[in-house]
C-alpha positions as CSV (number, residue, x, y, z in Angstrom):
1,X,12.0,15.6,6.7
2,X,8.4,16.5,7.4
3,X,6.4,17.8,10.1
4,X,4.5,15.6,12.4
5,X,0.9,15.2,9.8
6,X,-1.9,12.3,10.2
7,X,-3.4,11.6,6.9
8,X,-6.9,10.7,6.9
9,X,-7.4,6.6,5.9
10,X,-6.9,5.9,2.6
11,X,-10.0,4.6,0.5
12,X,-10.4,1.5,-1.1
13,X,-10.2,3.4,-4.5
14,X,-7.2,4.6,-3.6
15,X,-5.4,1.6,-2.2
16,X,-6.4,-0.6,-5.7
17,X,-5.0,2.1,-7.9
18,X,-1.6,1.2,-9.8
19,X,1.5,2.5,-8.4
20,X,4.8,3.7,-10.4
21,X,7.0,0.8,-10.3
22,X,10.7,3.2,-10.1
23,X,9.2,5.9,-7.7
24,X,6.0,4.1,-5.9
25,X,3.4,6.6,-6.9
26,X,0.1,6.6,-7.7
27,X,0.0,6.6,-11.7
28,X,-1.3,10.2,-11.5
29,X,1.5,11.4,-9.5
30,X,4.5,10.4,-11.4
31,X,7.2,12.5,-12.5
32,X,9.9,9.9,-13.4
33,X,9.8,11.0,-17.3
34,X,11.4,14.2,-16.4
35,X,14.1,13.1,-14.1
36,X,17.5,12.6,-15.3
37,X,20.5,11.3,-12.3
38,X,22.8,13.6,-11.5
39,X,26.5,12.5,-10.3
40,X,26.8,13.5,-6.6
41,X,30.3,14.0,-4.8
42,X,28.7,14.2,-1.5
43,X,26.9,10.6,-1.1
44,X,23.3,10.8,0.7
45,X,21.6,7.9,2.7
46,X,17.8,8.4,3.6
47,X,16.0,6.4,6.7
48,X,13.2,6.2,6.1
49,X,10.5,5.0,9.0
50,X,8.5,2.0,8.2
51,X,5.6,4.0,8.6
52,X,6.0,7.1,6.2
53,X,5.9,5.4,2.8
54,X,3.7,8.0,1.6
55,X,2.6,7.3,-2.2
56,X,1.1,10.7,-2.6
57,X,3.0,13.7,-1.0
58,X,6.5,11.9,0.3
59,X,8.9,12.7,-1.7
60,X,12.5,10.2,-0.3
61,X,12.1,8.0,-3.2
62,X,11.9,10.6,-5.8
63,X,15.0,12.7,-3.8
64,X,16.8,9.0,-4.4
65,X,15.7,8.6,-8.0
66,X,17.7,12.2,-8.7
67,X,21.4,11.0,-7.9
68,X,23.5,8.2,-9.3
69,X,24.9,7.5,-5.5
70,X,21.8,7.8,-3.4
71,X,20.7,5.0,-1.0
72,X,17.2,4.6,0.5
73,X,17.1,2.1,3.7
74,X,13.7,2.1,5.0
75,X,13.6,0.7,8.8
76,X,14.0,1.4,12.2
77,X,17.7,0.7,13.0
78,X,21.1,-0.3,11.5
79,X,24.5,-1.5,13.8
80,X,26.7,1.3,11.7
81,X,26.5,3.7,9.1
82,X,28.2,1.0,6.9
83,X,25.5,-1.3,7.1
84,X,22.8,1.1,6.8
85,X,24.9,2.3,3.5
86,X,26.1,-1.0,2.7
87,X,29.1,-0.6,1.8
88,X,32.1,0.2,4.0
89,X,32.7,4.0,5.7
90,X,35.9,4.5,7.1
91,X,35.5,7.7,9.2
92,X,32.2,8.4,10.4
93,X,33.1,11.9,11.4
94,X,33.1,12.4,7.7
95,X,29.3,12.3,7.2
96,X,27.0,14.4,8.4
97,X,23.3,13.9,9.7
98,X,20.7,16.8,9.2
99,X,20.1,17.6,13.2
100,X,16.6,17.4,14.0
101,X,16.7,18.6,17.3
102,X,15.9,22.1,19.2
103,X,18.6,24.1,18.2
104,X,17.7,27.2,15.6
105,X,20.6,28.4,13.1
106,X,21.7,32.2,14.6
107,X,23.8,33.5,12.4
108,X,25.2,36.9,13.8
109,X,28.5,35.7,11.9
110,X,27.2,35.5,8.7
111,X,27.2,32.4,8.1
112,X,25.3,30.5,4.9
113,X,22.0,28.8,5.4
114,X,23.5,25.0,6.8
115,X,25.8,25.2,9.7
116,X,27.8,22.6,11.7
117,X,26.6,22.6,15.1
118,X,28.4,20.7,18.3
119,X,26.5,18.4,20.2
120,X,26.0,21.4,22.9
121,X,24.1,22.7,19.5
122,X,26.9,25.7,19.4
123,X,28.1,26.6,16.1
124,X,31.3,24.6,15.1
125,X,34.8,26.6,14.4
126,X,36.2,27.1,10.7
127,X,32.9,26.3,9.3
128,X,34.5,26.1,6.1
129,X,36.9,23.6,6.9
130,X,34.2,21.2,8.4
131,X,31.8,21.7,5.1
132,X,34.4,21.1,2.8
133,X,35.6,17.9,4.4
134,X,31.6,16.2,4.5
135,X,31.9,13.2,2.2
136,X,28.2,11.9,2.5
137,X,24.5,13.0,4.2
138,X,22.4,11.3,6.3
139,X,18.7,12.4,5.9
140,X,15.7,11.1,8.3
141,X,12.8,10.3,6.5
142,X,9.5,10.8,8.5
143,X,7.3,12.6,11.1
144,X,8.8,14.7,14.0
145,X,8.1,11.3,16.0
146,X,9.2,9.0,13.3
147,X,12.5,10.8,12.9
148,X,13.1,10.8,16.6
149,X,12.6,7.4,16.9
150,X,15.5,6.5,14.0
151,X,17.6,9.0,16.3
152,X,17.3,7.1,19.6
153,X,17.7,3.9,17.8
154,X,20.8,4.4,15.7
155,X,23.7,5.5,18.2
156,X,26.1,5.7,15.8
157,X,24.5,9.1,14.3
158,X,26.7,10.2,17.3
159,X,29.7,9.3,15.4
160,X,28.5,12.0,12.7
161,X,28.6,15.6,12.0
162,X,25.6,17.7,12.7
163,X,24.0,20.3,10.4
164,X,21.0,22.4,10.6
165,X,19.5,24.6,8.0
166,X,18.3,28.0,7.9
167,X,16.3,27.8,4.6
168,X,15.2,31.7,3.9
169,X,12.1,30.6,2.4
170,X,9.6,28.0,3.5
171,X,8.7,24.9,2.2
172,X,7.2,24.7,-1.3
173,X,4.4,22.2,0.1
174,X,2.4,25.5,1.0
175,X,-1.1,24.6,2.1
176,X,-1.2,20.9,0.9
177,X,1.2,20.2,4.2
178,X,1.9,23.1,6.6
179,X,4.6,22.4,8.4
180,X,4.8,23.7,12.3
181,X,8.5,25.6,11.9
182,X,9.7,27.9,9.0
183,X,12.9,25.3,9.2
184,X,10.3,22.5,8.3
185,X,11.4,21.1,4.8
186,X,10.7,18.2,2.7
187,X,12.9,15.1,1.9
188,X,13.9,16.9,-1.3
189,X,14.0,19.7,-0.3
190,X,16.3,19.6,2.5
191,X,18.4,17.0,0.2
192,X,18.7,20.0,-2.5
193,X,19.1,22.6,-0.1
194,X,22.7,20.5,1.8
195,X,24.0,19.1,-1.5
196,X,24.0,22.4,-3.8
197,X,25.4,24.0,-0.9
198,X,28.3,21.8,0.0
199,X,29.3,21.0,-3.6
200,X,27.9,24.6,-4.8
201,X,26.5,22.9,-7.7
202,X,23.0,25.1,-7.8
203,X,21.5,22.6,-10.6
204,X,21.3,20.2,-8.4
205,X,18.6,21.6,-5.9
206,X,17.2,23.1,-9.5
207,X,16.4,20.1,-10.6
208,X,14.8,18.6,-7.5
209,X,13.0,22.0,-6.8
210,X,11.5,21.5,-10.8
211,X,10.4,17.6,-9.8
212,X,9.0,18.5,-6.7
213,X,7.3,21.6,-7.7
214,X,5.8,19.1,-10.6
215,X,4.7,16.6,-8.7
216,X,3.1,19.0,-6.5
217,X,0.9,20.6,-9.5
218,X,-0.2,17.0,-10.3
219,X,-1.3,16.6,-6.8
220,X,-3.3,19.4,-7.0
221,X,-4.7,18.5,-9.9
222,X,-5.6,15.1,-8.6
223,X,-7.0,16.9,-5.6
224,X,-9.6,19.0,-7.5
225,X,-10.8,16.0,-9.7
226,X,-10.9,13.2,-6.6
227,X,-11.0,14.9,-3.1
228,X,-11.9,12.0,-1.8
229,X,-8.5,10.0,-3.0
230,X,-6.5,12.8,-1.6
231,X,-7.2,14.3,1.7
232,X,-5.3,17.2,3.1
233,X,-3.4,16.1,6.4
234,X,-4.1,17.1,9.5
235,X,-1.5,19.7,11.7
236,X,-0.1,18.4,14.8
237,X,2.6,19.9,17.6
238,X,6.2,20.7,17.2
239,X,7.3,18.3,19.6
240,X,10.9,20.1,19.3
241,X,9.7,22.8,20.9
242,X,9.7,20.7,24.2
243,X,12.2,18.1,24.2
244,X,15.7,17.9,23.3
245,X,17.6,15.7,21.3
């Protein structure tokens, strides 16, 4: 789930060098070798827009590669969470979507860093209850406008819980991709942040916060020997800071 970011064109260089046939990565980017599957409780589906198949810094595939039930759909729009899953859900309301909208986690209750929200964006009674109960996640894989658009086009997110996070640090991409609210995460990052949380399994977000923090050194790396192959993005406007979901 990253911020709205324009990457400059890629080069021919780049476009003729060999990709990672399990995580779709240029050969210098890889981190498959250090990436063992975990067995997750809670199930997680990312959407992922057509558009945002980023071989350099996305990182949905490699939050996939990390869990034994992990699905990545990548598309604009689905009839039902089953087929976008493909297999059968029988209660909706038991999956939750990570909300992408205005709202901002208050917590004058103390309350951890993901909260239920309503669709009026208040905060949800018996939070505990609600967490306890989430079977799988639904994360949107994109810009601020690609995200939006797999909203608007997949009505029955409706049908599923809503959670926001209030991550107390921000996102490890620092520099390389500045995104435009502290609340701004990566794929995996927002994917480690939920799942430890709701199954209070911390090795799970340690062991995506190691890959990512990896493959983020390699990029940097990659930068420094061939600027040219790997362009720092361009900053655009939080477009949730004027419209509502």
């Amino acid at each position: 789930m990253s911020g709205e970011f324009v990457a400059e064109p890629a080069t021919a260089p780049t476009a003729a060098m060999p990709d990672c046939p399990h995580c779709r990565k240029l050969r210098p980017l890889c981190v498959c070798d250090g990436i063992t599957p975990i067995e997750n409780r809670v199930s997680l589906l990312i959407l992922q827009h057509p558009q945002e198949q980023d071989r350099t810094l996305g990182t949905a595939r490699l939050t996939a590669m990390h869990l034994t039930d992990a699905v990545l759909k990548i598309g604009l729009s689905w009839p039902s969470l089953s087929r976008a899953l493909g297999r059968r859900v029988g209660d909706p309301s038991r999956w939750a979507v990570l909300y992408l909208g205005s709202a901002k986690l208050v917590n004058p209750k103390g309350e951890g860093e993901i909260v239920a929200i309503n669709r009026k964006g208040e905060v949800e009674h018996d939070q505990r209850a609600i967490l306890e109960s989430i079977e799988g996640l639904v994360l949107l894989d994109g810009s601020w406008s690609q995200a939006k658009a797999l909203w608007w086009r997949n009505p029955w997110m409706l049908k599923c819980r809503r959670l926001i996070l209030g991550p107390q640090r921000p996102s490890r991409y620092g520099k390389l991709r500045r995104e435009p609210r502290r609340d701004g995460l990566s794929t995996i990052e927002a994917a480690a942040m939920t799942l430890s949380s709701l199954e209070q399994r911390p090795a799970i977000a340690q062991a995506m916060h190691a890959s990512f923090e990896r493959m983020l050194e390699k990029y940097r790396e990659f930068q420094a020997e061939q600027p040219g192959l790997a362009p720092k993005p361009r900053r655009r406007r939080d477009f949730r800071r004027h419209r509502k979901l």
